[in-house]
MDAnalysis code that builds the backbone (N, CA, C; Angstrom):
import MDAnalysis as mda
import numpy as np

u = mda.Universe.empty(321, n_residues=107, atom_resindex=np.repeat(np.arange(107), 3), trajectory=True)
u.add_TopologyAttr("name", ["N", "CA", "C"] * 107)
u.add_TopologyAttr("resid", np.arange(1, 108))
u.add_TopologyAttr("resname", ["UNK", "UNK", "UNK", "UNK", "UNK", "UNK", "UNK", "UNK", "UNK", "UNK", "UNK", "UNK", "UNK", "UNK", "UNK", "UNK", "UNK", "UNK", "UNK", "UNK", "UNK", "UNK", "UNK", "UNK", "UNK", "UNK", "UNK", "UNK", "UNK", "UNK", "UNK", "UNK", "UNK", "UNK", "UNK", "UNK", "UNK", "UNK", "UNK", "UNK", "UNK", "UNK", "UNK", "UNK", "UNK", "UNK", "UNK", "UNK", "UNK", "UNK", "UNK", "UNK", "UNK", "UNK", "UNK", "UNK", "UNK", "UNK", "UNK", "UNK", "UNK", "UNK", "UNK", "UNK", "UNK", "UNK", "UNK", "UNK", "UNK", "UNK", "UNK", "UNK", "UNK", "UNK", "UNK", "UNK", "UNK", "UNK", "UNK", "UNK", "UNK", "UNK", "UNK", "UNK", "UNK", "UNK", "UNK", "UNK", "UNK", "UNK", "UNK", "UNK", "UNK", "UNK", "UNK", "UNK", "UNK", "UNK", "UNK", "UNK", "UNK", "UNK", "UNK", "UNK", "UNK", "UNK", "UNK"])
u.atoms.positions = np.array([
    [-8.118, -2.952, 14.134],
    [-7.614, -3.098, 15.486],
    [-6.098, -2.921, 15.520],
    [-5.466, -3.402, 14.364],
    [-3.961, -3.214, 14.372],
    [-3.871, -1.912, 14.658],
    [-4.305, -0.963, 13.713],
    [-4.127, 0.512, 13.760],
    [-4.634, 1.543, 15.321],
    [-5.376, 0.931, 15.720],
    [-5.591, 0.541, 16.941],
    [-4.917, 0.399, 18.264],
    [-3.845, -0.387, 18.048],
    [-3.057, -1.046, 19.273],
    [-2.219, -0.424, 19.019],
    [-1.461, 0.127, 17.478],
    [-0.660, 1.158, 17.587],
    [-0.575, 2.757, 17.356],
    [-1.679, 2.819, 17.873],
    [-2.021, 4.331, 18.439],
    [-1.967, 5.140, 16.830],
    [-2.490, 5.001, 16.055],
    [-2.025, 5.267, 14.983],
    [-3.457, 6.389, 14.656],
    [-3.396, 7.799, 14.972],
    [-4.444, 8.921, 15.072],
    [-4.395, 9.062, 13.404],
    [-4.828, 10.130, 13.204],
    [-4.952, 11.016, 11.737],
    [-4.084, 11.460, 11.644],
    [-3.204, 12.082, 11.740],
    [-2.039, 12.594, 12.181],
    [-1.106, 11.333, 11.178],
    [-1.006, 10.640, 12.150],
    [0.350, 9.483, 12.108],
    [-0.471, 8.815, 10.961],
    [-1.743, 8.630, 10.686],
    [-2.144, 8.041, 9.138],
    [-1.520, 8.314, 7.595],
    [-1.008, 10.082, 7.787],
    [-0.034, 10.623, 6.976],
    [0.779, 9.887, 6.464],
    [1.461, 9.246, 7.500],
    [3.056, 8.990, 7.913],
    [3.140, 7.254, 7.395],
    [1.946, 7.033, 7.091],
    [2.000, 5.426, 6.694],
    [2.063, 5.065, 5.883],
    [2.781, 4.426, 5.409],
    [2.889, 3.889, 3.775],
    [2.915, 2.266, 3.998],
    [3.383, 1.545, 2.835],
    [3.644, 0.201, 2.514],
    [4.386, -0.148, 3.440],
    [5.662, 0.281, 3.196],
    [6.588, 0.338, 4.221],
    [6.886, 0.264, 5.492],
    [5.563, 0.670, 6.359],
    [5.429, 0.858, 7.827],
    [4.739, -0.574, 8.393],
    [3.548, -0.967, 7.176],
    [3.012, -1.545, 7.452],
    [3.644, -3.018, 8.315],
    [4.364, -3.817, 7.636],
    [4.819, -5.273, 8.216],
    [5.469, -4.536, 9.220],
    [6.000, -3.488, 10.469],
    [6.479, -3.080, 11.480],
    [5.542, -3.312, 12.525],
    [4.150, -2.847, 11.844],
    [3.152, -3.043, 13.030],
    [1.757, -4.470, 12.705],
    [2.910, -5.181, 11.703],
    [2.286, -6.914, 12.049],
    [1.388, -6.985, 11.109],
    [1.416, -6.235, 9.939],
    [0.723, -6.603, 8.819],
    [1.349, -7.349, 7.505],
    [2.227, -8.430, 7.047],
    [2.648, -9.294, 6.367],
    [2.506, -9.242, 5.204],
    [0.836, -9.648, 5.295],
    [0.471, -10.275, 3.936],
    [0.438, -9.466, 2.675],
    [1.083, -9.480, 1.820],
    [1.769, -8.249, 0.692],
    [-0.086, -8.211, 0.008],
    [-0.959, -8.593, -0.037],
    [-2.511, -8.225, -0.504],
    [-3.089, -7.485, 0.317],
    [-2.596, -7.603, 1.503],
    [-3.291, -6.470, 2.917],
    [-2.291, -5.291, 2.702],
    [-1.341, -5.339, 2.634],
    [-0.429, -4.222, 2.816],
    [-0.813, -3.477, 1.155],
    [-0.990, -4.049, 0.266],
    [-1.371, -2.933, -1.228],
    [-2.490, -3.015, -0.521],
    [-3.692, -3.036, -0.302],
    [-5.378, -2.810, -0.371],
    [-5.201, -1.882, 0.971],
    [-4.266, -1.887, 2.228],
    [-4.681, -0.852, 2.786],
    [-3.796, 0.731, 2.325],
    [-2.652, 0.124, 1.779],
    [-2.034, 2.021, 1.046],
    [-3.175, 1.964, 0.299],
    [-4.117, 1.259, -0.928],
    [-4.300, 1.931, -1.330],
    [-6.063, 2.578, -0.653],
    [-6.366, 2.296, 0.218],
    [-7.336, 2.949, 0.825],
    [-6.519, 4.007, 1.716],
    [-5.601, 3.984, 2.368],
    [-5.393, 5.556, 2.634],
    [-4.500, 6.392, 1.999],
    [-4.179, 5.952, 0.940],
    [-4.512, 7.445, -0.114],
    [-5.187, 7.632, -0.875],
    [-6.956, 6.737, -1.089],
    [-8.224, 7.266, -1.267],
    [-8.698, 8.452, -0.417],
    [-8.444, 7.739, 0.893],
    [-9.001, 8.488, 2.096],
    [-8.462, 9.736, 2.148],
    [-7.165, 9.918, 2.160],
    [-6.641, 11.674, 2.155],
    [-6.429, 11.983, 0.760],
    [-7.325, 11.002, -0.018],
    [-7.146, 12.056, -1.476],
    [-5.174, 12.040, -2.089],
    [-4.742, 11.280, -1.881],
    [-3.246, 10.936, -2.458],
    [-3.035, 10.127, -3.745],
    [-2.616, 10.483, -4.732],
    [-1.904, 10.091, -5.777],
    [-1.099, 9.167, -5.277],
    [-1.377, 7.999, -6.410],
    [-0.449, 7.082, -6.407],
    [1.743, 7.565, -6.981],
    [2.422, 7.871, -5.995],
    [3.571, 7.890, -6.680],
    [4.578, 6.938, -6.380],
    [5.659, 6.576, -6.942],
    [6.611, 5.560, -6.195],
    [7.158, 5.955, -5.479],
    [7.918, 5.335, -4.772],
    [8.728, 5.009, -3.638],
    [9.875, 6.957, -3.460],
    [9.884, 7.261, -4.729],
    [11.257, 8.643, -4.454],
    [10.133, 9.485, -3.783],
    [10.559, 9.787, -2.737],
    [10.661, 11.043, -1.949],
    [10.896, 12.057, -2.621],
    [11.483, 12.717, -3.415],
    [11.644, 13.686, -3.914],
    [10.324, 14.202, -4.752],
    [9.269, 13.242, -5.197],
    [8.304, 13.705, -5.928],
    [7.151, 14.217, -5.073],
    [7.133, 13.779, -3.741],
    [6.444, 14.562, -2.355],
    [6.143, 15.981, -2.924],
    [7.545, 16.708, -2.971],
    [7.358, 18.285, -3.286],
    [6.931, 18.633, -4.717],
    [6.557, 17.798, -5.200],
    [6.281, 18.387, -6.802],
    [4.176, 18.528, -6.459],
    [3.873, 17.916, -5.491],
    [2.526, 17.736, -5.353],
    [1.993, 18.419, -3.913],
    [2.049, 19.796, -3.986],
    [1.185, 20.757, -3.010],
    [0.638, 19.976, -1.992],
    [-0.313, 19.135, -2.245],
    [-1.147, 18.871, -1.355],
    [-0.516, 17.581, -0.534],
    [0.540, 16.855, -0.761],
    [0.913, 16.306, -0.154],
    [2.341, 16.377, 0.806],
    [2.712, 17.697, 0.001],
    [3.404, 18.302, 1.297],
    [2.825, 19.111, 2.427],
    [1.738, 19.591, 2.024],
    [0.521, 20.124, 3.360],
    [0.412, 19.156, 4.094],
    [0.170, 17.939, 3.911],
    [-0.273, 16.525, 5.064],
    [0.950, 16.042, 5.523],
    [2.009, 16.617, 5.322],
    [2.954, 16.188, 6.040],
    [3.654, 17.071, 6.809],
    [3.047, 18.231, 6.303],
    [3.166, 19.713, 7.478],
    [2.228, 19.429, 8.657],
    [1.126, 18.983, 8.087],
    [-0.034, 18.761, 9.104],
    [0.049, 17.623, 9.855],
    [0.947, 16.852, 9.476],
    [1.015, 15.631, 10.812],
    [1.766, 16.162, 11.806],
    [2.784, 17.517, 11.664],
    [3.275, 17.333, 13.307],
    [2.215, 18.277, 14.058],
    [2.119, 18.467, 15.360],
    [1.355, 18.766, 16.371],
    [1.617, 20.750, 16.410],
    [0.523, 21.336, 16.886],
    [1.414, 22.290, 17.472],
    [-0.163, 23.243, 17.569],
    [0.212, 24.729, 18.147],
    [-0.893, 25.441, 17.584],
    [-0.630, 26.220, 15.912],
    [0.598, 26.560, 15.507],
    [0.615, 26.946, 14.442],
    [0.599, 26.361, 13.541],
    [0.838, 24.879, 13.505],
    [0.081, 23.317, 12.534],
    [-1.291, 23.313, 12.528],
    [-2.195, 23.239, 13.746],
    [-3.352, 23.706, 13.582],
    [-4.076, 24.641, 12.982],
    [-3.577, 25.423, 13.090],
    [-3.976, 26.707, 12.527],
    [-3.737, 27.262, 10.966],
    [-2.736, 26.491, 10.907],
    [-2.695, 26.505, 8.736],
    [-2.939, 25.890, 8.294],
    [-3.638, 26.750, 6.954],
    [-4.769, 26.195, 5.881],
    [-4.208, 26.380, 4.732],
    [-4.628, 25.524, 3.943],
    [-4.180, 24.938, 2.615],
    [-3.603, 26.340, 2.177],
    [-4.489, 27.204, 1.913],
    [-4.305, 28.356, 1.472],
    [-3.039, 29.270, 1.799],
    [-3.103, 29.193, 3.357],
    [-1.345, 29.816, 3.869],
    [-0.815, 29.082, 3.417],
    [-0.836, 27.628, 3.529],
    [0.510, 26.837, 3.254],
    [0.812, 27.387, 1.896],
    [0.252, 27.557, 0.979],
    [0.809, 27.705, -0.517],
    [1.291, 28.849, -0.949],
    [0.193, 29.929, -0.005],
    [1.300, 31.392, -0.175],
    [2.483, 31.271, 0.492],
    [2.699, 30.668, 1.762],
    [3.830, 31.351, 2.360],
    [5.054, 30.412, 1.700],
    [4.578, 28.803, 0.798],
    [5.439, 28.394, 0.175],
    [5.782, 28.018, -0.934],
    [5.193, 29.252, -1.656],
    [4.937, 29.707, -3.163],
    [5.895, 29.472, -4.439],
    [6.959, 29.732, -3.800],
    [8.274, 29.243, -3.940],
    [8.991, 28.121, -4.526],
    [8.201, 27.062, -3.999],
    [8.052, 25.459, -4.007],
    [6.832, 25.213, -4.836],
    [5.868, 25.814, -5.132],
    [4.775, 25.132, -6.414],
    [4.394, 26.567, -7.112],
    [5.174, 26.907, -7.894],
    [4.970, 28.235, -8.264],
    [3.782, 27.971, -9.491],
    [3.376, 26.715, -10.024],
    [2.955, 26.219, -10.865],
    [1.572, 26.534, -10.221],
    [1.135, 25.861, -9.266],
    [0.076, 25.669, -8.510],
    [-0.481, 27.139, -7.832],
    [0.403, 28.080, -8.361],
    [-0.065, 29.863, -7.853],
    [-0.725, 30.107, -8.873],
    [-0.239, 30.240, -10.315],
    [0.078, 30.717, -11.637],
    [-1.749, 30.248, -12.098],
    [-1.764, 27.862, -11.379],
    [-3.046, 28.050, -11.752],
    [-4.226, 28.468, -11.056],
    [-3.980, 28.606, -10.226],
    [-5.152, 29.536, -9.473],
    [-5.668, 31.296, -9.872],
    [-4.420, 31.968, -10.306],
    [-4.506, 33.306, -10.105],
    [-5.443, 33.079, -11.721],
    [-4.924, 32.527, -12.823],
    [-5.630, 31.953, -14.410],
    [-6.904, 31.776, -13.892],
    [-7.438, 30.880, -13.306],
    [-8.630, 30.709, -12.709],
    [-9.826, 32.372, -12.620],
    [-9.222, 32.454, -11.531],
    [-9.738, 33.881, -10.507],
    [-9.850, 35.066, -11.665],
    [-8.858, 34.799, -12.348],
    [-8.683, 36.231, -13.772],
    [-9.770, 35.913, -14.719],
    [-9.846, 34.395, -15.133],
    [-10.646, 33.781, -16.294],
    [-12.200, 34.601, -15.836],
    [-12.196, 33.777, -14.789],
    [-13.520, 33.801, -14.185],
    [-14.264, 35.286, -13.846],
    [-13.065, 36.534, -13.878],
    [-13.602, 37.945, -13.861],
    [-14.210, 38.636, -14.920],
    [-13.878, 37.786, -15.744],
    [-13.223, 38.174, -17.082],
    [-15.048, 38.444, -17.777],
    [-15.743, 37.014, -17.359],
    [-16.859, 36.240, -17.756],
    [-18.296, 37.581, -17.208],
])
């Protein structure tokens, strides 16, 4: 119901961490670990600490934070664009896919 009263969609679930939590009246430091760690079960998130900077080392969690703002061209990109058009930024995460796709021709 908390999540609830503060309008808190899929979207803005992204956007929630530990941190947010006691803002919208959740306290108790056993509620606040047991619900991060159910929503980053739920979107599939790695546990990392607190630096921001390790966001970009992990593809898929800079996609969910592309995907929380609104738009039609947010809608409309998929994992897949996101990584070509920002290839740049996980060149690691190209390298293992294309290994994959080659292995697998190979067979």
């Amino acid at each position: 119901s908390c999540f609830e009263r503060n309008f808190i969609t899929g979207r803005k679930l992204i956007a929630i961490d530990a941190s947010a939590l006691p803002a919208m009246g959740i306290h108790d430091f056993n509620h606040i670990k047991e619900l991060s760690r159910l929503i980053r079960e739920l979107l599939d998130i790695p546990f990392h600490p607190t630096n921001r900077s390790l966001r970009m080392r992990d593809p898929k969690i800079a996609y969910l934070e592309m995907k929380r703002r609104t738009g039609i061209e947010m809608d409309s990109t998929t994992y897949n664009t996101f990584l070509f058009e920002n290839k740049h930024f996980f060149p690691q995460t190209r390298r293992r896919s294309f290994s994959k796709k080659r292995s697998s021709k190979s067979k």
